[in-house]
C-alpha positions in Angstrom: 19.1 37.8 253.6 17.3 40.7 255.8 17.2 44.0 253.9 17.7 42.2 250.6 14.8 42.9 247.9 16.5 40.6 245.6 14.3 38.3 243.8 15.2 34.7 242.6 15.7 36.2 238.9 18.4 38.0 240.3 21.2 35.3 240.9 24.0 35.1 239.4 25.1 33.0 236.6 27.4 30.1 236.6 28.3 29.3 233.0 30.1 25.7 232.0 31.3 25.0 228.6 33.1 21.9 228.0 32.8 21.9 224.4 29.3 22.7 224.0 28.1 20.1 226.6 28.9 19.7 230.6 30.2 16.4 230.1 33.7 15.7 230.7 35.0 12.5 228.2 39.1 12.0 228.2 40.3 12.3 226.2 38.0 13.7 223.9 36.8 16.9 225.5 40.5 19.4 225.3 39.0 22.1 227.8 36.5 23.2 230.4 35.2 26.7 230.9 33.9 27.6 234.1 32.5 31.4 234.6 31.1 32.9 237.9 29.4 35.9 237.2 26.8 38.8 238.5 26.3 39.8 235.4 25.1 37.7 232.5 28.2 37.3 230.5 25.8 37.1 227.2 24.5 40.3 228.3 25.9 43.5 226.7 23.2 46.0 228.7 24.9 47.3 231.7 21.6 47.7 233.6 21.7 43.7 234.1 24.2 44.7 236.8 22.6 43.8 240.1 21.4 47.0 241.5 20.7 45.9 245.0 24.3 45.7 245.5 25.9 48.3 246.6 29.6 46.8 247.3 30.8 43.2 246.3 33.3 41.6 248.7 34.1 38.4 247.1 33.7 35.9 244.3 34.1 32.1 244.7 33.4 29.0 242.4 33.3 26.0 244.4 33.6 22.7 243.9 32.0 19.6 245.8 33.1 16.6 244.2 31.3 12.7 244.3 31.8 12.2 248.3 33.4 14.9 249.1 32.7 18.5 250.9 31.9 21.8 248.8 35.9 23.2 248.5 36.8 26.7 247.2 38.4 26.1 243.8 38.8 30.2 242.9 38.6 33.5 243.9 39.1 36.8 244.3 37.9 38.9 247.5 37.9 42.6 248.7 41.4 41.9 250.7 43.4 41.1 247.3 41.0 42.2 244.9 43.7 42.7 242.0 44.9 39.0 243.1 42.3 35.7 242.2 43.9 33.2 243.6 43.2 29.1 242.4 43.7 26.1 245.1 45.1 22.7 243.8 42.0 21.2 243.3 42.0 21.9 239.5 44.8 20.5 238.2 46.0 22.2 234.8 43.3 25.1 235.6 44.0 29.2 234.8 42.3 32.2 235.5 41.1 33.4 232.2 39.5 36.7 234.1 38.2 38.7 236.5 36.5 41.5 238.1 35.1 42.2 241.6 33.5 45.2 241.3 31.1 43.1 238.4 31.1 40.0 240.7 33.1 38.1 238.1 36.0 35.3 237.6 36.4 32.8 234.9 38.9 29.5 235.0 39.9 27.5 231.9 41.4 23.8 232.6 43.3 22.0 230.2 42.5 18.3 229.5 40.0 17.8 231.8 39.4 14.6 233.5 37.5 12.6 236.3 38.6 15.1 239.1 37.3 17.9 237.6 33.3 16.7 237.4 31.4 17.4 239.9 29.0 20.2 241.1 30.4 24.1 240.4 29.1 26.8 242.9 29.0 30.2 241.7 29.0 32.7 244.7 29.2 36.4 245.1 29.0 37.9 248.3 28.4 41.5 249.2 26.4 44.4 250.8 23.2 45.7 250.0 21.2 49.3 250.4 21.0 48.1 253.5 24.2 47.2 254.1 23.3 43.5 255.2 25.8 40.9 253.8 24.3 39.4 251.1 25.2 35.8 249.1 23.8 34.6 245.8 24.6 31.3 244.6 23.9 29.4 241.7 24.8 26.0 240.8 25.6 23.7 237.6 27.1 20.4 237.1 30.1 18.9 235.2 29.6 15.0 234.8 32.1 12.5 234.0 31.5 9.5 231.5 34.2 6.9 230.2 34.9 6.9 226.9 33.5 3.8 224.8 35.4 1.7 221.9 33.6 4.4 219.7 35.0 7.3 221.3 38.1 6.7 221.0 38.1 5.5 217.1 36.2 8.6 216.4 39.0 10.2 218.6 42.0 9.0 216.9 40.5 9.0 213.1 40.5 13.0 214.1 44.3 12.5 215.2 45.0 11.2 212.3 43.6 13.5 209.8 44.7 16.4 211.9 48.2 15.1 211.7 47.6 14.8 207.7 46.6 18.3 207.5 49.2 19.1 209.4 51.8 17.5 206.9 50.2 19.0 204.0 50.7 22.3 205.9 54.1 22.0 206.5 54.8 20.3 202.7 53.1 23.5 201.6 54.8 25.8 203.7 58.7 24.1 202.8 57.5 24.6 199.3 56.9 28.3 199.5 60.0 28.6 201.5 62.0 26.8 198.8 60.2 29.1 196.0 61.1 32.1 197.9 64.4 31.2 197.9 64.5 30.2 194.4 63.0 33.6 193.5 65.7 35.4 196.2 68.9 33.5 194.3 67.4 34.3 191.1 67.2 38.0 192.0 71.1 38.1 193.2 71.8 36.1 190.2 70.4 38.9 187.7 71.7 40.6 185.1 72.9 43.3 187.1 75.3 41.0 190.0 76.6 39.5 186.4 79.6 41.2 186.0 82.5 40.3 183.0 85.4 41.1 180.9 88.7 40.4 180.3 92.3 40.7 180.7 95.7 40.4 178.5 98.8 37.8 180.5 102.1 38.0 178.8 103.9 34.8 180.1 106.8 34.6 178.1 108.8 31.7 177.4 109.9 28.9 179.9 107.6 28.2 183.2 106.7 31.4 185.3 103.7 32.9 186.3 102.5 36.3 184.8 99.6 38.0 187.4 97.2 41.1 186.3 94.8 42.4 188.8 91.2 42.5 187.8 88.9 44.6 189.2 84.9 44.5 189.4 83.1 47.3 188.1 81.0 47.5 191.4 81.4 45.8 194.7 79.5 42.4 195.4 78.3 42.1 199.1 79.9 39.0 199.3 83.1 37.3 197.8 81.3 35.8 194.3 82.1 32.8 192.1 84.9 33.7 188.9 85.1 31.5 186.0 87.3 31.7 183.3 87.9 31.1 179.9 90.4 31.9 177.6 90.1 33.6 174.4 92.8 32.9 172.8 96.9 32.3 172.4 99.3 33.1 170.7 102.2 30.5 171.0 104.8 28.8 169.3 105.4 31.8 167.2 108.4 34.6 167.1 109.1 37.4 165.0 112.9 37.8 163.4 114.4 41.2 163.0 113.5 41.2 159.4 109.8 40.2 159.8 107.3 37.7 159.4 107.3 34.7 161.8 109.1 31.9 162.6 108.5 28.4 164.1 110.0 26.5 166.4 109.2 22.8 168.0 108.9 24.4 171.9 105.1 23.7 173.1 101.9 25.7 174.3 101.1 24.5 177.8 99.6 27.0 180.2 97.2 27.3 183.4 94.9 30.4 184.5 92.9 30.3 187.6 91.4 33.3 189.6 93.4 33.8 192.1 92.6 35.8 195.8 89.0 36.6 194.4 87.4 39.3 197.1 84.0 41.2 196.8 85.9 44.0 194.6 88.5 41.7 192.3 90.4 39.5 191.8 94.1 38.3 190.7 94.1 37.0 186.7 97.1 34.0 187.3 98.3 32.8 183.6 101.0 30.1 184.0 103.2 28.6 181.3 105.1 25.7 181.5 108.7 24.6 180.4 109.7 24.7 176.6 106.6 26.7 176.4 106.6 29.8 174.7 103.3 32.0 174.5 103.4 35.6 173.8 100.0 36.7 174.6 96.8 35.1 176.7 93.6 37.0 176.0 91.5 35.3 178.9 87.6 36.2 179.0 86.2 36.3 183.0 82.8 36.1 183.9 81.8 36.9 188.1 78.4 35.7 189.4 77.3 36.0 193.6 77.5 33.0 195.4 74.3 31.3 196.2 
């Protein structure tokens, strides 16, 4: 490194965290955490930046697994410096970050296994005052170790009470669903949707249908439920020319329904029957919204 002044403090860092550890056990440890960088990434003083450089050209973390040569696993380089690219090497691996100009790249992998321990290379290359091409490197290593009988009880006991938690979450969650929707139909089922009155059918005598239109006081949003009731009848009963009433043997039978209800009204129906003979239907309505 002729020109360099930099001293062996100076290197860069090469962080690992899988979980607090650097060893890799599937399928306990969920991620791995590998960060290449100039600067000490638990360092918030921008001085720590390495002065001696004057241009950085690239940044690589390398890998060189159990028998096999050091490989480039990421990086990002003065040619494409707003593109990092990753090889295969690291499957289920992402670039988290990066920056040239600090000397800095970070790569999460998912799931991490046997093929990803190993020892990392953190390099930066670039030129100094001098303008001499300069390369740092620092090094840390990712083991593997099998999971024991253990482990993997300790691993699945977590499964499970994750998955209970989870069900008590989503028991919790249907109930305050079902609550808000409770409190929702009980708000469109308030006093003010409630909406009644009634109406006056004069069927007559013999079977026909007598129809009066009905209409809300204000509009419902959607078609609502109508039930009825009737008040009450007058039947079986005529008045002569001369007064008072008279009584035949004819019969009272009658219907009423609500008939072609819409969001503004809807048609009263009163129907008699044969040999009936009803003067006047006083029938009480009551409208409520759907649910």
């Amino acid at each position: 490194m002729a020109g360099s002044s930099l001293g062996e403090d100076r290197k860069p860092q090469m962080e690992i965290d899988v979980e607090d550890t650097t060893n890799i056990v599937p399928p306990l440890t969920q991620s791995l955490s590998l960060t290449c960088s100039l600067v000490p990434a638990t360092s918030s003083d921008p001085n720590d930046k390495k002065a001696d450089f004057v241009s950085i050209t690239a940044v690589y973390i390398t890998l060189k697994a159990p028998g096999k040569t050091d490989k480039d696993v990421a990086k990002v380089t003065s040619f494409k410096p707003d593109q990092p690219t990753l090889s295969d090497l690291l499957p289920r691996a992402t670039i988290l970050g990066f920056d040239l100009s600090d000397g800095f790249i970070k790569v999460g992998v998912a799931e991490p296994d046997s093929q990803h321990a190993g020892e990392y290379t953190c390099k930066v290359v670039g030129l100094n005052t001098a303008e001499d091409t300069v390369t740092l490197t620092h090094k840390a290593t990712v083991q593997y170790t099998a999971p024991d009988v253990g482990d993997l009880a300790d691993y699945i006991h977590t499964l499970e009470l994750q998955l209970e938690e989870k069900d008590a979450s989503q028991d919790t969650e249907m109930k305050r669903k079902n609550q808000k929707q409770d409190t929702e139909i009980n708000k469109r089922v308030s006093k003010a949707d409630i909406q009644q009155g009634y109406g006056f059918c004069y069927p007559g005598t013999g079977e026909r249908d007598n129809y009066v239109q009905i209409n809300f006081p204000h509009r419902y949003s959607k078609v609502p439920n109508v039930f009825l009731s009737t008040r009450h009848i007058f039947g079986n009963a005529a008045y002569n020319p001369d007064g008072g009433r008279t009584d035949d043997d004819t019969g009272s039978e009658y219907y009423i329904n609500a008939d072609q209800v819409t969001q503004t009204g809807f048609r009263l129906r009163c129907r008699v029957y044969k040999y009936s003979y009803i003067n006047e239907m006083s029938v009480y309505w009551i409208a409520f919204p759907s649910p």
